[in-house]
N, C-alpha and C positions, 0 to 999 in steps of 0.2 A: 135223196128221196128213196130212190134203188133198195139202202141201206136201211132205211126206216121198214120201210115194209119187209123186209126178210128177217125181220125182227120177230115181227107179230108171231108167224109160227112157232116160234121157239119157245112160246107159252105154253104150247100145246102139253109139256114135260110138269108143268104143275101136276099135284095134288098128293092125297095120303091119307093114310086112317087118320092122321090127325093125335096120335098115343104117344110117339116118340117124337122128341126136340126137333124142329126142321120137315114135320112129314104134313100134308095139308091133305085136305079132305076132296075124296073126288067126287066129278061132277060137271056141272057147265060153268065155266069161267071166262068172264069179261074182261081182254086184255088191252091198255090205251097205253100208248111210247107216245110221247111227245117230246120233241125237239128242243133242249131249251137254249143251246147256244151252237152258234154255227160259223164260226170268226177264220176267215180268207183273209191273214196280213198279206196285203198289197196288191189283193184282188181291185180290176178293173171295176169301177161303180156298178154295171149293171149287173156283174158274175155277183158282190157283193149284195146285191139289192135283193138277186135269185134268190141268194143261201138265207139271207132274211126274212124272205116270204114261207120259209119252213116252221121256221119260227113259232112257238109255242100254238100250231096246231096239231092236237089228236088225235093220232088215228087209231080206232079199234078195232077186234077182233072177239071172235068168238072160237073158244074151242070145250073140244069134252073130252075130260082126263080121267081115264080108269084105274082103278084100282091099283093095277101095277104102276103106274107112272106116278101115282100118287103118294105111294110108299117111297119112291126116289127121293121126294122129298126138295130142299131149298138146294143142296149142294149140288145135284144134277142138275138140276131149273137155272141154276148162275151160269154154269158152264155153258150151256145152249144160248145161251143171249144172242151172239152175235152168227153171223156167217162165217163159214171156214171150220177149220179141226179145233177148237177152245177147249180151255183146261184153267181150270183157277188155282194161283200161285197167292201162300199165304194166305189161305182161304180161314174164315174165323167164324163160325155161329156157336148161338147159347143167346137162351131169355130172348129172343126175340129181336136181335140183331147178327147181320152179316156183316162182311165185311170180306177183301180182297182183291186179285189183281188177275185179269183176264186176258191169257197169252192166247192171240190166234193164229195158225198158219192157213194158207189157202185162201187170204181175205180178198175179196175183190171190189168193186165200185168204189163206197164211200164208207167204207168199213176201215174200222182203226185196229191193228195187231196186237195193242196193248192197252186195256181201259182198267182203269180203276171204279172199283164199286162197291157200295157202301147200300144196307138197305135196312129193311125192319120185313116180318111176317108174324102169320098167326097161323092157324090153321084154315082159315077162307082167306086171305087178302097174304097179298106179296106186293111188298115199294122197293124200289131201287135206283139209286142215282150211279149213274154212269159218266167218265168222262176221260178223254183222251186226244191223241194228235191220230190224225188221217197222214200219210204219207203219202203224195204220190206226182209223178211227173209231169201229168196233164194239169196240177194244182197251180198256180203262180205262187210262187216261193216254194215248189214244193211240197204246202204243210198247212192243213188246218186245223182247227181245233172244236171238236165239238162236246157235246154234252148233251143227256134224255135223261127225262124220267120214264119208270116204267111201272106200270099197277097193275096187278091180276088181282081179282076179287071173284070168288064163288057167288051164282047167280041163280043158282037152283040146280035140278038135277038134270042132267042129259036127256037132249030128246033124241026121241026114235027108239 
């Protein structure tokens, strides 16, 4: 859960004039990560039951992306996905898909070091499937597997 939520801000790097391939329009943007797979081989029932109850609910956010961050465009927006120092390897946009592979150092909780990610945008809406192994010691087995969607969609323009 830790990990879902430090997601959400990293929507915040949306947006763009919207003129060049990848740049989205800024403004106020509606961000929702939902959890679609959360799999603990050989987790005890009830740890297993927990990572279930994650399980394809929603959570959103709100943020307002200016101008400058808007110009960053999709290929900085991927980068920021997760927590830690990330940087996307084999990264691919054009026509309205992405594509590539997100190296992170510094990951902590329930944060994965390496996800694969596949998406589409426009210049208001950003989709992205995310998926990867958690590593970690306090895990039974070590290792689980999860996977989110993530949607930013322009909602109007910034208040205040």
């Amino acid at each position: 859960m830790k990990f879902a939520l430090t997601l959400l801000p990293a929507f915040a790097l949306l947006s763009a004039c919207g003129t060049a391939d990848g740049e989205l329009t800024p403004g106020n943007w509606k961000n929702t990560m939902t959890m679609t797979e959360f799999e603990i081989p050989g987790a005890p029932i009830a740890m297993a039951q927990q990572a279930k109850a994650v399980l394809n609910k929603p959570q959103s956010s709100e943020a307002c992306i200016s101008p400058a961050q808007a110009k960053a465009g999709v290929r900085d927006f991927s980068s920021s996905m997760q927590q830690g120092d990330c940087k996307m390897e084999d990264f691919k946009q054009g026509g309205g898909k992405m594509s590539g592979t997100m190296v992170c150092t510094g990951v902590s909780g329930l944060g994965a070091p390496k996800m694969k990610m596949d998406g589409s945008y426009t210049t208001d809406k950003v989709e992205m499937k995310l998926s990867g192994e958690v590593t970690d010691t306090k895990i039974p087995g070590g290792k689980a597997n999860i996977a989110m969607t993530l949607t930013s969609e322009r909602i109007g323009d910034c208040k205040s």
